[in-house]
C-alpha positions, 0 to 999 in steps of 0.5 A, a space after each residue: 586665702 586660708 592655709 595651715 601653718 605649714 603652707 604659712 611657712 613655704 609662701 613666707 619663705 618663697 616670699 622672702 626670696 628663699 630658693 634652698 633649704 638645707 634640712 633633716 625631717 623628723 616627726 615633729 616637723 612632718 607636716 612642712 616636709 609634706 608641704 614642701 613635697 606639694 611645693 618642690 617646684 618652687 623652693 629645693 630641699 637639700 637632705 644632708 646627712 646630719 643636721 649639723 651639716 645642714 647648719 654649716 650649708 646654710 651658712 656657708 650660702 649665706 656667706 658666699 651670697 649674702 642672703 640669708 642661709 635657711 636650715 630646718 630640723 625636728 625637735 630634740 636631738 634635730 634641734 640640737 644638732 644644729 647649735 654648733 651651726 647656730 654658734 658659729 654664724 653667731 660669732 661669724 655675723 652670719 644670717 641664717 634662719 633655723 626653723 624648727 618644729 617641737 612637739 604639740 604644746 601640751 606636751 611641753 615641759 613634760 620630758 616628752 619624746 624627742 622635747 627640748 627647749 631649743 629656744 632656751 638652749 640658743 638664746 646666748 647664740 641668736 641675734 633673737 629667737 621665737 616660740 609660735 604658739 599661734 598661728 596667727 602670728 607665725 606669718 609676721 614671726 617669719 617675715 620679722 626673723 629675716 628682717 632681724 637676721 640681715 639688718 645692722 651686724 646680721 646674725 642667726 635667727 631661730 624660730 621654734 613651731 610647736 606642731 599643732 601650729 603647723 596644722 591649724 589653719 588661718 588667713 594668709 596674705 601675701 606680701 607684694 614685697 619682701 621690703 614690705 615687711 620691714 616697713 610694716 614691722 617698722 610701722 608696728 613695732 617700734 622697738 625694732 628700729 634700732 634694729 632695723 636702722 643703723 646709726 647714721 654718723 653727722 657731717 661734723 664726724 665725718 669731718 674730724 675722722 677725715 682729719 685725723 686721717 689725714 694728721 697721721 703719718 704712719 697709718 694702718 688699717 685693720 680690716 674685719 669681717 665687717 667689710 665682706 658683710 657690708 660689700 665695702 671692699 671697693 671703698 676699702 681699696 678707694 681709700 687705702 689708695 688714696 691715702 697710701 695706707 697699708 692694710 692688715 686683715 683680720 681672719 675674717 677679712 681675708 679676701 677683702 683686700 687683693 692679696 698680690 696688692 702692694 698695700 696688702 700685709 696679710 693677717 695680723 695676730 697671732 699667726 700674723 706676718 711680720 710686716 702686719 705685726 710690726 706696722 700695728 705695733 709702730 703706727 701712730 694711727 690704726 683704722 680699724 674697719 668693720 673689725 673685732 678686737 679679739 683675743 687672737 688679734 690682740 693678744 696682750 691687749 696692755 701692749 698691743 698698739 700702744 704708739 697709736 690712736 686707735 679709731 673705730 668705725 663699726 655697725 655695733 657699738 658693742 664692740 667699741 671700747 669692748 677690748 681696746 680703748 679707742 681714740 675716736 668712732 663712727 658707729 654704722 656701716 662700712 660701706 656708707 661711712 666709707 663713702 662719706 669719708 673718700 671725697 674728704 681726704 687727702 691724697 697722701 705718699 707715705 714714701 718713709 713708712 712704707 719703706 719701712 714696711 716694705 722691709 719687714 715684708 722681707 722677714 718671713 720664715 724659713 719653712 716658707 720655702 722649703 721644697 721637700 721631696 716627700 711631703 707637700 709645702 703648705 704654702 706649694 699646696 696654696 700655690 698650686 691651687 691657686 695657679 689651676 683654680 683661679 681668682 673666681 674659686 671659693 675656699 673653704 677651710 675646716 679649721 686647725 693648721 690647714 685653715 692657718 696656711 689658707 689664711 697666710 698663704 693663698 691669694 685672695 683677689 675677690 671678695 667673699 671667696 674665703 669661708 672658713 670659721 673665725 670667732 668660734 673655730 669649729 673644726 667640721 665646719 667647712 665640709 657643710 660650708 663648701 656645699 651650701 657654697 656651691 649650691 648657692 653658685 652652681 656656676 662657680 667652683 668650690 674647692 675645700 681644703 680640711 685637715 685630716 682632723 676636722 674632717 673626719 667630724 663630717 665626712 658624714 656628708 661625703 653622702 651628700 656630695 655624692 647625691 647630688 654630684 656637687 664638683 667639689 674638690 676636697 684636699 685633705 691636708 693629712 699630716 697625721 695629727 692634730 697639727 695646731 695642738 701638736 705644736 703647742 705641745 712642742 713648744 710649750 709643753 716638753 713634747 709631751 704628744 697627748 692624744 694629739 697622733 692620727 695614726 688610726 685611718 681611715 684610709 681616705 681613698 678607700 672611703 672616697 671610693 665607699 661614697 662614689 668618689 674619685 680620689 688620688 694621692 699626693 706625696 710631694 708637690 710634684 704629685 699634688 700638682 698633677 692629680 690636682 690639675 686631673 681632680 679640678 678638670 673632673 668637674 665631679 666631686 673628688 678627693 686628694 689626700 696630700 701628704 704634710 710632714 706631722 711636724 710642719 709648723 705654722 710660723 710666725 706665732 705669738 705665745 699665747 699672752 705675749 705681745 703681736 710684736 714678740 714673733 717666733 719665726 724660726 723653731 730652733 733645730 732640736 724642735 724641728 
């Protein structure tokens, strides 16, 4: 059949299985917003208030689901909107699709209105991108960019369609499948396999990882992001069990390994708990699963580990010997290395080791159990969600403190119900997430825990809540700060607070209240716990602005540069 462009790019995207866009229209994309109008019974658009928004919604249905996030924008200031949502399911392994519209081709490189060079802007920040300047390419263009974007460590995809492309019409035929296009472009362009096809480990690999394995006696494993990615958290437990080795997570593996599990040690790092911390740095073994080595893992990377054999098994072989020499490797993934792995070990009883664990387990800070009468324990706050949402609830986080509490304190049971942004940190990224989560799993609750700081960047998309009554509840850790960086200023540099105080509003209530929606607040743990039963039971969209005393810290903390082992636990009094 003969279409134009822009019906190319709806039956692809139908074809692909794709049943929400996140988006903002514009001029140079009118002619797919039209089309989408023509076809809103078969895929829905989702308008939220700023692109960036729109970026961090698809991220966040992709991450909660799997498949892959689609986002659209217009040209210039549209397209540039969406480069922080971009960067960060980049450093996330996140699979999204941007598509975005540019002007007509003879205006390019002419500083024509509203023009950018969106694909030179975010090829450091795409697993690949496209310009299509013939529509008889757009077809496979589309069909390509989601084979890339969820194949081997997925990533973002961005595709950029001048606008007479979306207009001029061509023959289209349908795929039966959308596995066919993998195996058509496998067929047609051979350069792709090795992005297709992940590596695939021999027997004999299998066989000496297996026993080194079972020689340690004082084994860790250090699980990433790459568990959640893969579905590999039953393999993960299948062989932590079995072994009897205990589990550190990085950020992005929170969720990954039940956190009421014996086994489980928490986050490890820089805001690590100590028995993570300590077992990393004492273990002649470390295991790490589906992980990155980064900064806030490692920190001093010349003592980090030191007593151990570090093996790796991971999708990219990038990331091997990237910041910490490794013993050994398998390259590939997770879930399927995982497999071949469990009928070769042994069943083992670290009875010593764990005991030892089991005693910095007991070492934790003071704050933790703190009950103050008028302000909110971060660790209460994690508690009481918990205790009214569930196992079944997703948690989302912007990022700064609030997202550090989350990550040491709330525990996770089931995978992928922790969403929060690790490689980049984007502050404002959670609100977007939080909705892309719950249109991805209307049957299913989202509950988002911001700081008063990264909140404010979008609280934009309040408007978008409201509109379409997602039943999100919104805790607002306000503790008038800028907590992270405060602390820092504390600790590191004389208590001198630059631009870091808060005390500016806006009142959150009011504003809940500007947009529609229902809001309370809370001063101490009592009062969260109530208003949060009433906000969670409203199945609407509402807001609780819980107090946090400004100079709450997060502990334990490693000094930037120091090794994970140096913890402070404790601020002494005169910083408290």
């Amino acid at each position: 059949m003969k279409i134009n462009g822009s019906r190319v790019v709806i039956e692809c995207l139908v074809e692909q299985g794709v049943d929400t866009i996140f988006g903002y229209p514009g001029g140079a994309i009118l002619n797919i917003y039209d089309e989408l109008y023509k076809n809103s019974d078969r895929i829905k658009h989702i308008l939220t208030a700023h692109e960036q928004g729109a970026a961090h919604a698809a991220d966040g249905y992709a991450r909660s689901t799997g498949k892959v996030g689609v986002v659209f924008a217009t040209s210039g200031p549209g397209a540039t909107n969406l480069v922080t949502g971009i960067a960060t399911a980049y450093m996330d392994s996140s699979p999204i699709v941007a598509i975005t519209c540019n002007v007509a081709t003879p205006l390019l490189g002419k500083d024509s209105f509203q023009e950018i060079d969106i694909t030179g802007v975010t090829m450091p920040i795409t697993k690949h991108n496209f310009i299509v300047h013939n529509v008889n390419e757009l077809a496979d263009v589309i069909r390509e960019a989601f084979v890339i974007a969820k194949s081997g460590r997925p990533g973002p995809v961005l595709i950029d369609i001048p606008k007479e492309v979306t207009a001029a019409e061509v023959e289209f035929e349908p795929l039966s499948s959308p596995d066919d296009a993998k195996q058509i472009l496998e067929k047609e362009k051979s350069n792709l396999r090795r992005v297709f096809n992940a590596s695939y480990p021999s027997d004999e690999e299998i066989k000496k990882a297996a026993e080194l394995i079972n020689r340690a006696e004082r084994p860790v494993i250090y699980a990433g992001g790459g568990i959640i990615i893969s579905n590999a958290s039953e393999e993960l437990a299948a062989l932590a069990r079995k072994v009897d080795i205990p589990i550190t997570e990085s950020m992005m593996a929170r969720a990954a390994f039940p956190s009421n599990d014996p086994l489980c040690l928490g986050m490890v790092g820089m805001h690590g708990t100590k028995a993570s911390n300590m077992a990393v740095t004492e273990s002649d073994l470390l295991l790490a699963l589906g992980a990155r080595f980064s900064d806030r893992v490692i920190s001093d990377s010349s003592r980090f580990a030191t007593n151990s054999q570090v093996f790796h098994i991971d999708i990219d072989p990038a990331e091997i010997n990237k910041n910490i020499p490794v013993a050994g490797s398998l390259i590939g993934d997770v879930k399927s290395i995982l497999k071949r792995l469990l009928p070769l070990l042994e069943q083992k009883s670290h009875s010593e080791w764990r005991t030892k664990i089991d005693e910095w387990k007991k070492e934790f800070p003071e704050i933790y159990n703190a009950t103050p009468s008028d302000s909110i324990n971060p660790k209460a706050l994690c508690e009481i969600i918990h205790n009214i949402a569930g196992d079944d609830t997703f948690i989302t986080t912007e990022v700064g403190e609030h997202q550090l509490w989350t990550a040491q304190h709330y525990p996770f049971t089931k995978p992928r119900t922790f969403i929060t942004s690790g490689g980049l940190g984007t502050m404002g990224f959670g609100t977007g997430a939080a909705m892309g989560v719950q249109f991805a799993n209307p049957n299913r609750r989202v509950v988002h825990i911001a700081g008063d700081g990264s909140f404010r960047m979008n609280c934009n998309e309040l408007a978008t809540i409201a509109h379409y009554n997602l039943p999100i509840v919104i805790v607002i850790v306000n503790n008038g700060t800028l907590g992270n960086v405060r602390l820092w200023q504390k600790v590191f540099y004389g208590k001198r607070y630059s631009q870091t105080t808060l005390d500016f509003g806006p009142d959150w209530v009011k504003l809940a209240d500007a947009y529609g929606i229902q809001a309370w607040r809370a001063a101490n743990a009592k009062e969260f716990e109530e208003v949060f039963a009433k906000a969670f039971a409203l199945n609407k969209p509402a807001i609780i602005d819980a107090k946090v005393d400004i100079d709450e810290p997060v502990l334990p903390m490693v000094p930037g540069g120091k090794p994970i082992f140096n913890q402070i636990m404790n601020l002494d009094a005169s910083m408290r």
